[in-house]
C-alpha positions in Angstrom: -5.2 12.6 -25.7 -6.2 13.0 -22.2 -9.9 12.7 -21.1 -10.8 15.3 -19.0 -14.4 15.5 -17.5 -16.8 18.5 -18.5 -17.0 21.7 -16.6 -20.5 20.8 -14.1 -22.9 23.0 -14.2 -24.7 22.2 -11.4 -27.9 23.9 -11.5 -28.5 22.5 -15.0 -27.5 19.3 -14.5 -30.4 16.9 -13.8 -29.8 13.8 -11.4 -29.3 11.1 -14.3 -27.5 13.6 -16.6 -23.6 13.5 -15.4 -23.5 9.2 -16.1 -24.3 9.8 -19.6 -20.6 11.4 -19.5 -18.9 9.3 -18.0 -16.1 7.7 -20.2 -16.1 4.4 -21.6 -14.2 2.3 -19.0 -14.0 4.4 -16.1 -16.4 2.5 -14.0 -14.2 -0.6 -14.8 -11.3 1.5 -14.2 -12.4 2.4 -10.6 -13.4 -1.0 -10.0 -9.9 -2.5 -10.9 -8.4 -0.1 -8.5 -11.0 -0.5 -5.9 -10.4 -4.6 -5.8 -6.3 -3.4 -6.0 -6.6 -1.7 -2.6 -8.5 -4.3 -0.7 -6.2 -6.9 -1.7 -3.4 -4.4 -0.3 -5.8 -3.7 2.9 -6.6 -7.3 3.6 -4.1 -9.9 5.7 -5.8 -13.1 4.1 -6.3 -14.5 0.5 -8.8 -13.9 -1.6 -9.6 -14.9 -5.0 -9.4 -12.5 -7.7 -13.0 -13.2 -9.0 -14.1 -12.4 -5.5 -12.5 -9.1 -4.7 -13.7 -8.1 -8.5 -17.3 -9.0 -7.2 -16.9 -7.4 -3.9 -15.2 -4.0 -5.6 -18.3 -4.4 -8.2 -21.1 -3.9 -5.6 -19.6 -1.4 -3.7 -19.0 0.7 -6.8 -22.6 0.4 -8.1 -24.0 1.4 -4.9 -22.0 4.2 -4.9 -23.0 4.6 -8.8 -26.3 4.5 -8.0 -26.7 6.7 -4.8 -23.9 9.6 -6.3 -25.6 12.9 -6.6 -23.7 14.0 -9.2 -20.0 12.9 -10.9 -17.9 14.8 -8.0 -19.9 13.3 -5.0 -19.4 9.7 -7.3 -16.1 10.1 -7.3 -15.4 11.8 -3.8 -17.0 8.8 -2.0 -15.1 6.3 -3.5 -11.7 7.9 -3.1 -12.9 8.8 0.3 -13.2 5.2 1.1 -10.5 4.1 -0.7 -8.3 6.4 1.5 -9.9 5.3 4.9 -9.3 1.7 4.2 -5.7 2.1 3.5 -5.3 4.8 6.8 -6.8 1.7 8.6 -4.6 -0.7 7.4 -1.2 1.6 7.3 -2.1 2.0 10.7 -2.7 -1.2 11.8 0.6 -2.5 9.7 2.7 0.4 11.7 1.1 -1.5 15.3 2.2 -4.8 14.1 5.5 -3.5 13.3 8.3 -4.5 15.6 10.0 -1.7 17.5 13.1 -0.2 17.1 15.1 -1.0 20.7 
C-alpha cells in the first residue's frame, strides 16, 4: 500500500498538528536523500557520518521552522533542486568544449 498524505485543511490545522502525520520514516527518508545530493553536488570527499549530520541539521531546521507539511516539504525540495542547478551548472563550465 502506498502512503499518501491527508487532504490539509488549512484553516483547521493548528501549527504543531500536520507532524503528528507525518509517516514513520519519512524524516529519515528525506534525510537519506538530502545527504545523497550533496555528496552528488560536492567535488571533495566527505565521510558518510558527516554528510548524514550535515543533511540532519538542515532538515530539522527546516522541521522546525515549516508552517505546515507543504511549506516542509516545498523548502526542502526547493533546496535540493537549487544545489543540483548550481552544481549541473558548474559541471557544464568545467566541461571541455566541443571544437
Amino acid at each position: 500500500m502506498v502512503w499518501r498524505p491527508p487532504v490539509l485543511d488549512r484553516a483547521r490545522d493548528d501549527d504543531h498538528n500536520w507532524r503528528v502525520r507525518l509517516p514513520p520514516g519519512s524524516r529519515l527518508t528525506i534525510v537519506t536523500r538530502i545527504a545523497e545530493t550533496i555528496d552528488r553536488c560536492i567535488s571533495f570527499s566527505v565521510p558518510v557520518n558527516e554528510l548524514r549530520r550535515i543533511a540532519a541539521r538542515f532538515e530539522e531546521r527546516v522541521y522546525r521552522n515549516a508552517v505546515d507539511q507543504i511549506d516542509y516539504l516545498r523548502i526542502i525540495a526547493t533546496r535540493m533542486v537549487i544545489m543540483e542547478t548550481k552544481y549541473l551548472s558548474s559541471a557544464d563550465s568545467c566541461a571541455p568544449s566541443k571544437s
